[in-house]
C-alpha positions in Angstrom: 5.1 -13.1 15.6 6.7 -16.4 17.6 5.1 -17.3 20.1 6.5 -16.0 23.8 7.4 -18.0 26.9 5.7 -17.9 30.1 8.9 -15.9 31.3 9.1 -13.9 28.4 5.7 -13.0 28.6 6.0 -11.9 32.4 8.7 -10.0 31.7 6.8 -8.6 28.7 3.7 -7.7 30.8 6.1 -6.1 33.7 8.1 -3.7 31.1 4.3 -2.7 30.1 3.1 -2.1 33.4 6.2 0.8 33.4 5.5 2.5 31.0 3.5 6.3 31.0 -0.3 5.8 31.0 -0.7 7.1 27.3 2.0 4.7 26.0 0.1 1.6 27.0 -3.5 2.9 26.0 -1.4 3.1 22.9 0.1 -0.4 22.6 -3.1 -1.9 23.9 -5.0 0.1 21.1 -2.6 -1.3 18.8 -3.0 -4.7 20.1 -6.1 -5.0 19.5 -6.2 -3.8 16.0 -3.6 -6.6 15.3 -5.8 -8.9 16.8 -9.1 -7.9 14.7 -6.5 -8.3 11.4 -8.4 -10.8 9.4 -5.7 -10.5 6.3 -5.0 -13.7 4.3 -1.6 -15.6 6.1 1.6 -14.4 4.7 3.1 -16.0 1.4 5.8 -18.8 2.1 8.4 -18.7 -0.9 10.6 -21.8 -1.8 12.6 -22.9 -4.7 12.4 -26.4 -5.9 13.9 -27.7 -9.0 15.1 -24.7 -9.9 11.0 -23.8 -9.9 9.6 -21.1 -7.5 6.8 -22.4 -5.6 4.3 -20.1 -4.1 2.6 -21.5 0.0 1.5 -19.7 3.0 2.2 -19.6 6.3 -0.8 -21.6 7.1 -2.1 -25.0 6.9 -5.1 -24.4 5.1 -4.4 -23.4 1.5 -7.7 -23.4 0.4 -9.0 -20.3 3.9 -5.7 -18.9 2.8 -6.1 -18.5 -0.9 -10.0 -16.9 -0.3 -8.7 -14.4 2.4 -6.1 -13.6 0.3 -8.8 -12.9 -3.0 -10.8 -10.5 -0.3 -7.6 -8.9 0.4 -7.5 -8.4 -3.5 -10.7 -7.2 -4.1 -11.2 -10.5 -6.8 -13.2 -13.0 -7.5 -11.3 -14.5 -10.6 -8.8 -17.4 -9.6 -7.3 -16.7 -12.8 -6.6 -13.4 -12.2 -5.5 -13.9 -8.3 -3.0 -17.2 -9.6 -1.3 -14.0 -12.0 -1.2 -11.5 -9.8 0.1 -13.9 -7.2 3.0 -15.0 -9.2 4.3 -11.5 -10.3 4.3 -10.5 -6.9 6.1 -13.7 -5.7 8.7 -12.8 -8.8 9.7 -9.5 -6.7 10.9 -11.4 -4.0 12.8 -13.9 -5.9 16.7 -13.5 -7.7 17.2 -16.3 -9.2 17.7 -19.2 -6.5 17.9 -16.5 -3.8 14.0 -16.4 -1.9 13.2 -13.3 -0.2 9.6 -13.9 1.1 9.5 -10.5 3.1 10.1 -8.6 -0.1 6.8 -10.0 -1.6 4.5 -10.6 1.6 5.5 -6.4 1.8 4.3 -5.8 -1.6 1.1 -8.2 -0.7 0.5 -5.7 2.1 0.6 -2.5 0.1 -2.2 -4.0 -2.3 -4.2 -5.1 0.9 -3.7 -1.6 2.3 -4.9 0.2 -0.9 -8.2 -1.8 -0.5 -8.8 -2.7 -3.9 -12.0 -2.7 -5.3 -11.6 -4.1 -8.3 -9.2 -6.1 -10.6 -7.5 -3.0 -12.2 -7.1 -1.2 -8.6 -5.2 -4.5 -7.6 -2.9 -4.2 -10.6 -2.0 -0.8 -10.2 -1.6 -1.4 -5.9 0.6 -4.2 -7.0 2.7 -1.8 -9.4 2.4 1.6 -6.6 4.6 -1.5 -3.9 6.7 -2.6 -6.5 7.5 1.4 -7.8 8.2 1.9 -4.1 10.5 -0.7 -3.4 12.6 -0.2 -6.2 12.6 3.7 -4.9 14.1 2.4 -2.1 16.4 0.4 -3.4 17.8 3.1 -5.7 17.7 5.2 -2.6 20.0 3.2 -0.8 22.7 3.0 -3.6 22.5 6.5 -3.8 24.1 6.4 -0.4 26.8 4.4 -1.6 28.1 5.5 -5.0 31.9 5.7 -5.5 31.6 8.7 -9.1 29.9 10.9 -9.9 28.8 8.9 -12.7 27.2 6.9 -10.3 25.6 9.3 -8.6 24.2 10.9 -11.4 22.7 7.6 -12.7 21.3 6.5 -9.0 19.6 10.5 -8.7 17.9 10.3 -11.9 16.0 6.8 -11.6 15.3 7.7 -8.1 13.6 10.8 -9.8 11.9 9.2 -12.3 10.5 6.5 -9.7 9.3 8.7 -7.4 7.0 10.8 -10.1 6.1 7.6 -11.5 4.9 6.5 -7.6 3.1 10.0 -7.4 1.4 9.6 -10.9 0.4 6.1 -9.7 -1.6 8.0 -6.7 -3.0 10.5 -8.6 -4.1 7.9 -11.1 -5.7 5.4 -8.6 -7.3 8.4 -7.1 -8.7 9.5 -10.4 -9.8 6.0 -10.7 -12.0 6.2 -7.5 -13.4 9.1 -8.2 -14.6 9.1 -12.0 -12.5 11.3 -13.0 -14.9 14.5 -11.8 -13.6 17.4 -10.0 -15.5 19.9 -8.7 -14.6 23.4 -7.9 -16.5 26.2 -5.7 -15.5 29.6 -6.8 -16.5 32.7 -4.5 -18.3 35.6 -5.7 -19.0 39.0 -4.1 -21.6 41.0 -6.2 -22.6 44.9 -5.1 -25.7 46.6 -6.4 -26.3 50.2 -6.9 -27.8 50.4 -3.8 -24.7 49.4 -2.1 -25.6 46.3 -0.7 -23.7 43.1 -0.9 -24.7 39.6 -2.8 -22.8 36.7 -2.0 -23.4 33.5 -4.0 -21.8 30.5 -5.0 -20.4 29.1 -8.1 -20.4 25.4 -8.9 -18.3 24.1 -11.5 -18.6 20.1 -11.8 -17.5 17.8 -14.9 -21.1 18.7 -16.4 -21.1 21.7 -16.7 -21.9 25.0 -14.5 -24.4 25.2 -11.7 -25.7 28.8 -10.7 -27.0 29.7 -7.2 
């Protein structure tokens, strides 16, 4: 966010001061979160030489490049230097840069939390499934045929079970694999009265109460 002028920031401060009491408990909430942010600096695309070359909006590479491994969830410069570059090549056509593109991408892994190399890879896939969603999305909006439309409908189909695989998958991940299930059962004896127990069922087997 550039950096305001003393006017601009009066005037900023004024328009705040109007607005309904829950609105600026709001926006001061907010404020604050974006304050605490301690994410890595945003990725700074160029092209040289007909090379893409991958910076940050920062002057210390080194802080930047270990905020942006936390925000990861690595340890492995290896692995961060490859992950890096395919998610610098979503934001790049070939000499057209589109930093924003990739910094969003950057953000959806950083929002996932990763905790682990694998959860990083499939975060990084989950922002690049979504942005092609979206892209498909918006030339659905646009087609001319019916051909076209048909084409556009059917990859925008097949990206958005693909995105809700990817959750189901990462949450799979997280979780082992195990689901457990509680069944309620109502038993009566002869006698009339009523037994009400519970009935585990959990990737080992069954657990009677």
């Amino acid at each position: 966010m550039p950096k305001l002028t003393t006017t601009q920031d009066t005037a900023l401060s004024e328009s705040i001061d109007r607005l309904p009491v829950a609105q600026r408990e709001r926006l001061q909430k907010t404020a604050k979160a974006m304050q605490e942010n301690c994410a890595a600096p945003s990725m700074k695309l160029t092209m040289k030489d007909k090379a893409l070359h991958i910076g940050f909006e920062a002057d210390a590479v080194e802080i930047a490049t270990l905020l942006q491994l936390a925000d990861i969830g690595v340890t492995d410069s290896d692995f961060h230097s490859g992950l890096l570059g395919h998610i610098a090549c979503l934001g790049s056509q070939g000499q057209k840069i589109d930093s924003t593109a990739s910094n969003f991408v950057m953000a959806v892994v950083r929002s996932v939390e990763p905790r682990d190399a694998l959860e990083a890879m499939l975060a990084t896939q989950m922002g690049a499934i979504h942005a092609a969603t979206m892209m498909m999305a918006r030339r659905l909006n646009h087609v001319d045929t019916i051909q076209q439309q048909d084409s556009a409908e059917r990859a925008l189909n097949k990206l958005a079970r693909t995105f809700a695989t990817q959750m189901e998958a990462l949450k799979r991940y997280r979780t082992g694999g195990q689901q457990r299930v509680t069944v309620e059962h109502v038993t009566v004896n002869a006698g009339g009265q009523a037994i009400v127990g519970t009935v585990a069922h959990g990737g080992g087997g069954q657990n009677k109460k």
